[in-house]
N, C-alpha and C positions, 0 to 999 in steps of 0.2 A: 334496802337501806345501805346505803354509802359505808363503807371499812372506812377507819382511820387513816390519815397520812401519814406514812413511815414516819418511824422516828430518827433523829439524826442516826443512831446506828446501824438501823436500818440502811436508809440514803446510802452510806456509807459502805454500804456490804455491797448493794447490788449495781453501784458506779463502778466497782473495783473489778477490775478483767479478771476473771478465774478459768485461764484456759485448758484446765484438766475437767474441764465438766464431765469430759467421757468416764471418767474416773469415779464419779461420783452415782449414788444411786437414784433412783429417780424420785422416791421421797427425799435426798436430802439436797437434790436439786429444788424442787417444789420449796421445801421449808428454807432456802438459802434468799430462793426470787420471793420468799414472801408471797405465795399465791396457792390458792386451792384451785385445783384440778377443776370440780364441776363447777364455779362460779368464774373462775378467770379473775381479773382484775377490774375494781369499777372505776367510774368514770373520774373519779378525783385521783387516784393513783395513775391511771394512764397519763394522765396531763402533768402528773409530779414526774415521773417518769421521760416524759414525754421531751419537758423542758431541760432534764439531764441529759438524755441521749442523742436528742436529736432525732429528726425525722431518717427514718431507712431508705437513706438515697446517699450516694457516693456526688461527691462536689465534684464540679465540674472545674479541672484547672483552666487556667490562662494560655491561650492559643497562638500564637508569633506566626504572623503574615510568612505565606509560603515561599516570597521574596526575600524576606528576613532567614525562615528558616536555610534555603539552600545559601545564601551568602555567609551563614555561619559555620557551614563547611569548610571554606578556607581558612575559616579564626584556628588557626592550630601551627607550633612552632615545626614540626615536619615540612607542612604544606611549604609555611614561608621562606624553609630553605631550599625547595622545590621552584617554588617562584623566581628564586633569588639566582639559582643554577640556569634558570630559563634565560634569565635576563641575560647574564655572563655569554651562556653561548651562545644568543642572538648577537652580542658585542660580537664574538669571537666568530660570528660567523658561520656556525654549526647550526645549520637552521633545521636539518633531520635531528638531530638531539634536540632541540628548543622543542620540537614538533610533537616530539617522543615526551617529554618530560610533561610539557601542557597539557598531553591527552592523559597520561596517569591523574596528575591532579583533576583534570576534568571528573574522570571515569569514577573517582573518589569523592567527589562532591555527589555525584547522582547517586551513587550505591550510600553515603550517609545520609541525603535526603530520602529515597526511598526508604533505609530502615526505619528514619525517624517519623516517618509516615503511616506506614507499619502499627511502628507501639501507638501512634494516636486512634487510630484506627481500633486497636485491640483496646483500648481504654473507652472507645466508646458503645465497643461489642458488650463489655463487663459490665458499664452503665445498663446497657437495654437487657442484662438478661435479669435486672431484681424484677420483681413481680409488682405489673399494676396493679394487682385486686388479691385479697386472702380471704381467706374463711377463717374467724375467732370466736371464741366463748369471751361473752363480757357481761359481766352484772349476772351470769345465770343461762345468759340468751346467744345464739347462735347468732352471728353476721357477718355478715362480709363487707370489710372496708379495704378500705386505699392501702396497698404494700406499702407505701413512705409512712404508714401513721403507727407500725407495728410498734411495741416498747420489749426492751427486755421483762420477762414476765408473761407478756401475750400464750395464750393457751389459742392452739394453729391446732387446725382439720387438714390433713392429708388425702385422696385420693387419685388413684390412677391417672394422669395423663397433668397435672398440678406440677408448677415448678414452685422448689421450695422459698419462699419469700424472705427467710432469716435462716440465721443457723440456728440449729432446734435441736434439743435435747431429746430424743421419743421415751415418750410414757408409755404408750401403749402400740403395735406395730402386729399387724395380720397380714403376711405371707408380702412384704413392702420390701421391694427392689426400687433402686433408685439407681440412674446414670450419673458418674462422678467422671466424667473425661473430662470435663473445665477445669477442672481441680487435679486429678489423679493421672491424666490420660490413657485409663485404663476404659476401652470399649465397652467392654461387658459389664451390665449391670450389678450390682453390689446388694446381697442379701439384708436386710437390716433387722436386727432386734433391739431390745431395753436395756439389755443386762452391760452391768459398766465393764468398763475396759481397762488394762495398764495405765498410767498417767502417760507413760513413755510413748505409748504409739502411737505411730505415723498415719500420717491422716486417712491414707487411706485402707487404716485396720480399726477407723473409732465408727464400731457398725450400730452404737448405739446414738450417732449422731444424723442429722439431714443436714446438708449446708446448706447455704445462700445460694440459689443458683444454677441448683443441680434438679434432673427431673425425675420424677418418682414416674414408673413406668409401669409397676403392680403394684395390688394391694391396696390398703391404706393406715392409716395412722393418726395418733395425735401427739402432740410433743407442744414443748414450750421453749418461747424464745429464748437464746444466751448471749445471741451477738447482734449485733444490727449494721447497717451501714459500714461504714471504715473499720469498724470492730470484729466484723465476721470474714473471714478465711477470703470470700470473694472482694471485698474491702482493701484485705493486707495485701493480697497480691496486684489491684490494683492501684496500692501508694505507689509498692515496688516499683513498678511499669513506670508511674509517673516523677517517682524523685529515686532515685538509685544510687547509692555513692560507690562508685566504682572505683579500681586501680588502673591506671595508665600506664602501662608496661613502654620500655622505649621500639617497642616495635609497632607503637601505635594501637593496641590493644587495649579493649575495657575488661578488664577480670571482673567479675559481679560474683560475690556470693549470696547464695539462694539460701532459705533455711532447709529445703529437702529436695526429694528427686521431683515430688511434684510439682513442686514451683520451679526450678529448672525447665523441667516439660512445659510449663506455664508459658516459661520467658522465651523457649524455642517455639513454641506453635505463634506465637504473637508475632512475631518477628522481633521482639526484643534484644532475643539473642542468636547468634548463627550457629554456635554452637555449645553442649557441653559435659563437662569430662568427667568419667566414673567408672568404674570397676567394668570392664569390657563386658563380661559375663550379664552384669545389673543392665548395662545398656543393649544389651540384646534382650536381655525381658522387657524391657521398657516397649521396642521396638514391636516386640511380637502382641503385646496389648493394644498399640496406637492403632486407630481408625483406618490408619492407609498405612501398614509398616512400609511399603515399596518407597515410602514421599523421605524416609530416614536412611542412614548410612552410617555405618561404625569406623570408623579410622583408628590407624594404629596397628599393633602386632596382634593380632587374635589369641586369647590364654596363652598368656605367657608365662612361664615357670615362675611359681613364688612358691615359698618358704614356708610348711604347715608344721606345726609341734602337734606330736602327741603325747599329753602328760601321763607320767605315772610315778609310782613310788621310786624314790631312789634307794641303792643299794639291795636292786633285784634284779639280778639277772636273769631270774629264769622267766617271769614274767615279761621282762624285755626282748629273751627272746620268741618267746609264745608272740609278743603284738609283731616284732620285725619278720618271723617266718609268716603269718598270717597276710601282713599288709605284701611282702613278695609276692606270696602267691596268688595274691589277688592281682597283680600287675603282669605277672609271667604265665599267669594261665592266660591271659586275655580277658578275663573277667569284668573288669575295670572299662575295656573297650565297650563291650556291652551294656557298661553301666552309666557311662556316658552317651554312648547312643542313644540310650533310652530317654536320658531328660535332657540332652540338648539338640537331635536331631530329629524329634519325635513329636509328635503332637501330647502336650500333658493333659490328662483329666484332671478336672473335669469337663475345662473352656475349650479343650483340644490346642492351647498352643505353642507352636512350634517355634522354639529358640532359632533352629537353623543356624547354630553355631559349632561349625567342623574345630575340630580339637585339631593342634598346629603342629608340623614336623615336628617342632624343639618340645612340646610337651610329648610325643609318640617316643621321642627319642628317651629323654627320661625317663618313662617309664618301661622303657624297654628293659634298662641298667638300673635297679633301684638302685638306692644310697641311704643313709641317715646321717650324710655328711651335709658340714653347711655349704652354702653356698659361693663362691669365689667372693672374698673383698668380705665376709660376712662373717661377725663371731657369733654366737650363740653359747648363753651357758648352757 
């Protein structure tokens, strides 16, 4: 027998993005989608559903003739004063500078057509990786339809070697590793259970969740839809890719901000981006995760001295100096050396991997001399 059609408050609850689902437990996910576990949703709620969400398929933007594209390498106020210099020193004469100036702008138009080539490409990889076909519970019964026909609510069958069709909530999860490099660019599969998570964490610590996208490699599982199409993690970063509001710095530079390190990773492997910047230490782990660390490169001064507090009661000295003799003698016995060795030189368990980040003359040097002084140019209460 056919369930009711939501009611407007219903409607209302389950159109509204709620992107802390990891957060939530998995009955009060269930009771939030309005759906029970062993029946799923029937056939009059997927189509109410259906007509709200939209089919789980990412729209295909509007594409500009590959003649249009590289001619719109030039539309930029740099280039035109580039031009404008070419022309003067063809007047003037200086036909190796004329020579010289044409080929930068040239060389500049291919390396933007190529990038822009790139993200088209990575937008339409993100396309082919939702799933043609799922396994769902509906009315009772087990089937398999069409991945574009999923709704938020859909009750999804998980097993080994399945790419996940939406992003899913797991109810239920037996011994299910799944591959999140599209998302995370971390190689190594990622253990998954039920139990919810912080609201706060990063995507790739919400282990109570499947994305859209990603491959379940052991195991299996059952969980329920929460995102669909544009709506789910694979979605957002393919708006990104597609409409971007960048800053134009005057050195000709697009600054993009990303919401985390994954979607960065996202916008570097796409060719989105060429490159991007974060805590030296964060991007050598990044690196030691990626499929091919050798294809990445850190730039910059390798650990570079920054400025660490350690808090404790005021108006104690003897305590202060219990932590300042303690922390010296961690520095001056060499202790510290070895303690760095171990988790930046070394392979870490469990994945065994190895930062291979050498600690830098200027930090050797520091720690040779401790201090609890601030730093040059720096006040600290």
């Amino acid at each position: 027998m056919n369930r009711p059609i939501e009611t407007p408050a219903q409607q209302q609850l389950i159109a509204t993005d709620v992107e802390a689902w990891h957060a939530l437990s998995a009955e009060q996910v269930l009771e939030q989608l309005d759906v029970n576990e062993q029946a799923g949703l029937d056939v009059a709620q997927v189509q109410a559903r259906l007509a709200r969400s939209g089919f789980n398929r990412l729209p295909e933007s509007s594409r500009r003739p590959a003649w249009r594209r590289f001619l719109l390498q030039f539309h930029n106020i740099l280039i035109y004063v580039l031009l404008g210099s070419a022309v003067i020193t063809a007047i003037l004469q200086h036909l190796w500078d004329t020579a010289v100036i044409l080929a930068v702008v040239v060389v500049n138009a291919v390396i933007g057509y190529i990038q822009e080539g790139k993200a088209e490409k990575a937008m339409d990889a993100i396309r082919e990786m939702l799933v043609p076909r799922a396994m769902v519970i509906r009315s009772g019964e087990r089937l398999g339809i069409a991945g574009d026909e999923l709704v938020p609510g859909d009750i999804v069958l998980l097993e080994a070697g399945d790419k996940v069709p939406a992003d899913l909530r797991l109810l239920h999860a037996n011994r299910l590793q799944v591959q999140e490099a599209i998302l995370t660019g971390e190689s190594a599969p990622v253990e998954k259970h039920t139990e919810p998570v912080r609201p706060q964490a990063p995507l790739g610590d919400r282990a109570c969740m499947a994305f859209s996208g990603t491959l379940v490699t052991c195991g299996q599982a059952t969980g329920v839809v929460v995102a669909t199409a544009t709506s789910a993690e694979i979605g957002r970063i393919s708006n990104l890719l597609a409409d971007v509001e960048s800053l134009t710095t005057p050195l000709n530079m697009n600054v993009i901000s990303a919401k985390d390190i994954g979607e960065s990773y996202q916008m570097l492997e796409s060719g989105r981006a060429i490159a991007f910047m974060q805590d030296d230490a964060l991007l050598a782990g990044e690196m030691a995760k990626a499929k091919n660390p050798e294809d990445w490169v850190v730039t910059g001064t390798p650990q570079s001295n920054e400025i660490y507090g350690c808090t404790m009661r005021r108006g104690d000295p003897a305590l202060k100096k219990i932590v300042d003799d303690s922390i010296k003698s961690l520095f001056v016995s060499g202790e510290i050396n070895a303690i760095y060795d171990k988790w930046f030189n070394q392979p870490i368990p469990p994945r065994d991997l190895n930062l291979k980040f050498p600690m830098s003359t200027e930090l050797k040097t520091i720690i040779a001399h401790p201090n609890d002084q601030p730093a040059p140019e720096r006040n600290f209460p």
